[in-house]
ROSE-4610 file (N, C-alpha, C; in Angstrom, 1 decimal, always signed):
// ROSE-4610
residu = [X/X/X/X/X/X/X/X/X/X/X/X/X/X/X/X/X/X/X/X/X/X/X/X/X/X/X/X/X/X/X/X/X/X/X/X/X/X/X/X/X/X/X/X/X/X/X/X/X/X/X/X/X/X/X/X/X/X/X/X/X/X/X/X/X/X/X/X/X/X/X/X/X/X/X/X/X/X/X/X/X/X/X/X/X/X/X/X/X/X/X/X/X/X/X/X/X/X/X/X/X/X/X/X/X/X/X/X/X/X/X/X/X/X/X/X/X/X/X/X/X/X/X/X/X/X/X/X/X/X/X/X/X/X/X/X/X/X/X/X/X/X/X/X/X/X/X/X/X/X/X/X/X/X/X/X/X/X/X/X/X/X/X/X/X/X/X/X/X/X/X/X/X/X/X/X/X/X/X/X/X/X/X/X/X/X/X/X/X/X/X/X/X/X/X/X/X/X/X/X/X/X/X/X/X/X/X/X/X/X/X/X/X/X/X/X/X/X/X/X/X/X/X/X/X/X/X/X]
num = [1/1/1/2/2/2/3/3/3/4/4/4/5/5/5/6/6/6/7/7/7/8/8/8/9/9/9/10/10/10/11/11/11/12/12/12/13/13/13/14/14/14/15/15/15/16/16/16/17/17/17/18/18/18/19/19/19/20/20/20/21/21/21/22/22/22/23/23/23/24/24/24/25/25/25/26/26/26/27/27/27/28/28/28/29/29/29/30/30/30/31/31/31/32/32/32/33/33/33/34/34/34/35/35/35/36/36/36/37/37/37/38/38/38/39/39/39/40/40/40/41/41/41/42/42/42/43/43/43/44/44/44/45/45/45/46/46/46/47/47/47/48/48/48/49/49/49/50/50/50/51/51/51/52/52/52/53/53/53/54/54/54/55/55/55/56/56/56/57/57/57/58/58/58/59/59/59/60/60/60/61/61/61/62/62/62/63/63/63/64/64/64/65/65/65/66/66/66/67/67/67/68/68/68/69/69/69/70/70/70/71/71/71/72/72/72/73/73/73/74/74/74/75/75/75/76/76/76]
x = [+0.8/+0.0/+0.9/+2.2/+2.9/+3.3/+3.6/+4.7/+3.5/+2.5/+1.9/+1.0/+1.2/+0.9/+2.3/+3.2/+4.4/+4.5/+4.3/+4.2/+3.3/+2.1/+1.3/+1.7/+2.4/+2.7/+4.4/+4.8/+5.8/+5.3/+4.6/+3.8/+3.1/+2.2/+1.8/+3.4/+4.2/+5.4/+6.0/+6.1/+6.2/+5.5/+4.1/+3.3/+3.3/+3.8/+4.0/+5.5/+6.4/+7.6/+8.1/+7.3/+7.5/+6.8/+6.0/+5.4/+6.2/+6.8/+7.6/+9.2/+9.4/+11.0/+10.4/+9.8/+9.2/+9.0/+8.3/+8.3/+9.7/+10.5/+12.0/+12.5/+12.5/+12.7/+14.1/+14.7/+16.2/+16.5/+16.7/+16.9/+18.0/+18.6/+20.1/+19.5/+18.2/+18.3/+16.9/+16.1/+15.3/+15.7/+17.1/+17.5/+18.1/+19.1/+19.7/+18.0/+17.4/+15.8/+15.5/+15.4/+14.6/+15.5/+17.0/+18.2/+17.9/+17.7/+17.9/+16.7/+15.5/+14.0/+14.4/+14.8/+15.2/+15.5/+17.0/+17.5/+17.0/+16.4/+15.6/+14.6/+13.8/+12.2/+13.0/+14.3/+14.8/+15.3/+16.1/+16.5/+15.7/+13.9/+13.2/+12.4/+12.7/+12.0/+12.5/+14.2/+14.4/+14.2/+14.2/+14.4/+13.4/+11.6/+10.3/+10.2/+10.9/+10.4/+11.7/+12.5/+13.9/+14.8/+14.9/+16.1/+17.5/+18.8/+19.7/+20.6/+21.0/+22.1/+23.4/+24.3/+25.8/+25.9/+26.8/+27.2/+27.8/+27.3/+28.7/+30.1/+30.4/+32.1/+33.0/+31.9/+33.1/+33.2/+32.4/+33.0/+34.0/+34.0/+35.0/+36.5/+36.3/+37.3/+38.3/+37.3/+37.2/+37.9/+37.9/+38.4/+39.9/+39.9/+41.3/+42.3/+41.5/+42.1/+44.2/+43.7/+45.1/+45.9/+45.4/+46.3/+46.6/+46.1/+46.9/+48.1/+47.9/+48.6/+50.1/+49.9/+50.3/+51.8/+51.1/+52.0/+52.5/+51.5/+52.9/+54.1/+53.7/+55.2/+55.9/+55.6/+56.3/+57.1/+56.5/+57.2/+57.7/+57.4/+58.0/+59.8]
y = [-1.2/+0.0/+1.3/+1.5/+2.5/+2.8/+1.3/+1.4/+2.4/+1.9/+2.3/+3.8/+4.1/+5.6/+6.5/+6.0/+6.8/+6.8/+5.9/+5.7/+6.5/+7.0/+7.8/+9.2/+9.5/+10.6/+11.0/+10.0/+10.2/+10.8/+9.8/+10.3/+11.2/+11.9/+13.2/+14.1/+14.0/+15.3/+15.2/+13.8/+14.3/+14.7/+14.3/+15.3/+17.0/+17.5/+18.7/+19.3/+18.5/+18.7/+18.2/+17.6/+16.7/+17.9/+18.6/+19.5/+20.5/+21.4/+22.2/+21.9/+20.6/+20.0/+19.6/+19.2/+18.9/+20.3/+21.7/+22.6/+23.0/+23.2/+23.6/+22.7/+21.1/+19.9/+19.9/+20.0/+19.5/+18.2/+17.7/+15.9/+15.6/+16.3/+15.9/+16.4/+17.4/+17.5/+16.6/+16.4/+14.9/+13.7/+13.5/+11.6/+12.1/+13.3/+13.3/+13.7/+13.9/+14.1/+12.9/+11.7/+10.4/+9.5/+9.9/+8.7/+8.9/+10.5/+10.9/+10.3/+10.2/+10.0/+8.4/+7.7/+6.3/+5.8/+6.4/+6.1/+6.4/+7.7/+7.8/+7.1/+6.8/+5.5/+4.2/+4.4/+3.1/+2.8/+4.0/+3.8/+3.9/+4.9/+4.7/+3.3/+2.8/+1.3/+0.5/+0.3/-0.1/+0.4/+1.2/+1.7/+1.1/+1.1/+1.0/-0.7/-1.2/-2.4/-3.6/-2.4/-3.1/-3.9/-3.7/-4.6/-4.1/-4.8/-4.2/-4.4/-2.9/-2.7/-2.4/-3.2/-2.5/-1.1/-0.2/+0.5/+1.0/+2.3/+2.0/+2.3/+2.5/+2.6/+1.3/+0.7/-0.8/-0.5/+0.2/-0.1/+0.5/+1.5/+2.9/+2.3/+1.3/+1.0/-0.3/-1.4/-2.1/-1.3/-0.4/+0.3/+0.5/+1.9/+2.2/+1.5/+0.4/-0.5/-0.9/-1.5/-1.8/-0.5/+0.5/+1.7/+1.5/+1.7/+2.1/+1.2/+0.0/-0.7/-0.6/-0.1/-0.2/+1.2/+2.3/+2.9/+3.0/+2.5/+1.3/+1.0/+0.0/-0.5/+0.2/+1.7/+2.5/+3.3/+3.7/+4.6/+4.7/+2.9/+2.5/+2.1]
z = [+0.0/+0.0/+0.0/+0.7/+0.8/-0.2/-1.1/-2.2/-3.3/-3.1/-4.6/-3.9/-2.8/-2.7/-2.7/-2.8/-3.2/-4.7/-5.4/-6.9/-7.4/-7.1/-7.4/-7.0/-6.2/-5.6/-6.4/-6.8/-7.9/-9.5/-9.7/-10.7/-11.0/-9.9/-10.0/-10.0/-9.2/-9.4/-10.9/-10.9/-12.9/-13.9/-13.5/-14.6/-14.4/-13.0/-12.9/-13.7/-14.0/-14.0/-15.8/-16.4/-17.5/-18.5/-18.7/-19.3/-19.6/-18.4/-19.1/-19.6/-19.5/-20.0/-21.5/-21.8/-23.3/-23.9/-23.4/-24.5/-25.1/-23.9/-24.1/-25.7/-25.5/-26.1/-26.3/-25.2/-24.5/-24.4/-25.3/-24.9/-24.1/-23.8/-22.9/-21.3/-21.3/-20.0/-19.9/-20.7/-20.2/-20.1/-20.4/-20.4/-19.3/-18.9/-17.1/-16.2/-16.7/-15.6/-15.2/-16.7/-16.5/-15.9/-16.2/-15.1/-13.6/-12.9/-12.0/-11.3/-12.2/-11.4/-11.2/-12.3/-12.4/-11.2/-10.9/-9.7/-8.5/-8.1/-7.1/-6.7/-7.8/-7.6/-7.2/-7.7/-7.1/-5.7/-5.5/-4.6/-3.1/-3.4/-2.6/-2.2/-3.8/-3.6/-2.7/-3.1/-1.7/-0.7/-0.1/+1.3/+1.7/+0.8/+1.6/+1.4/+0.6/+0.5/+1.7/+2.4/+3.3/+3.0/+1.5/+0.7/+1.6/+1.7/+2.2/+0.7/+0.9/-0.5/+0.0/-0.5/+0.3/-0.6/+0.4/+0.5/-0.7/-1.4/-2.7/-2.5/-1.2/-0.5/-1.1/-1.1/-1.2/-2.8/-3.9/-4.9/-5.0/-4.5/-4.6/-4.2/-2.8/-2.1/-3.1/-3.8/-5.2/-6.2/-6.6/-7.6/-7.2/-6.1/-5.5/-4.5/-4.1/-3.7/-4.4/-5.5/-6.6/-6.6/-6.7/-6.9/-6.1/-4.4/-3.3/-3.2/-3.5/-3.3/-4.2/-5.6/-6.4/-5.7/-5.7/-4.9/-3.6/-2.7/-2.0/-2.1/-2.6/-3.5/-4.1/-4.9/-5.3/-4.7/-3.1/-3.0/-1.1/-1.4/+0.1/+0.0]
């Protein structure tokens, strides 16, 4: 019930907000509008539906990980 009175409540903010990004007809600022809504509806989905998502630290930490390491060893 929460989920789909938030969904409705999403979808009303976009019919207030989708009208005037179409007269403009900016395609570059409606595909970053519809990623940004994308992600958000998502990421509220989780929250209300209590999925646990790790953290995005660890990809960050995943990424820079090898470098740190890498200069380590460079400049130990």
């Amino acid at each position: 019930m929460l989920v789909l009175l938030f969904l409705v409540i999403a979808v009303g903010c976009m019919a207030l907000d989708l009208p005037k990004l179409m007269r403009k007809r900016r395609v570059r600022d409606l595909s970053v509008y519809f990623i940004f809504w994308i992600l958000g509806l998502g990421a509220t989905f989780c929250s209300l539906l209590k999925l646990n998502i790790p953290s995005p630290l660890f990809f960050i930490i995943f990424i820079y990980k090898p470098i740190n390491n890498l200069f380590g060893l460079l400049f130990h």
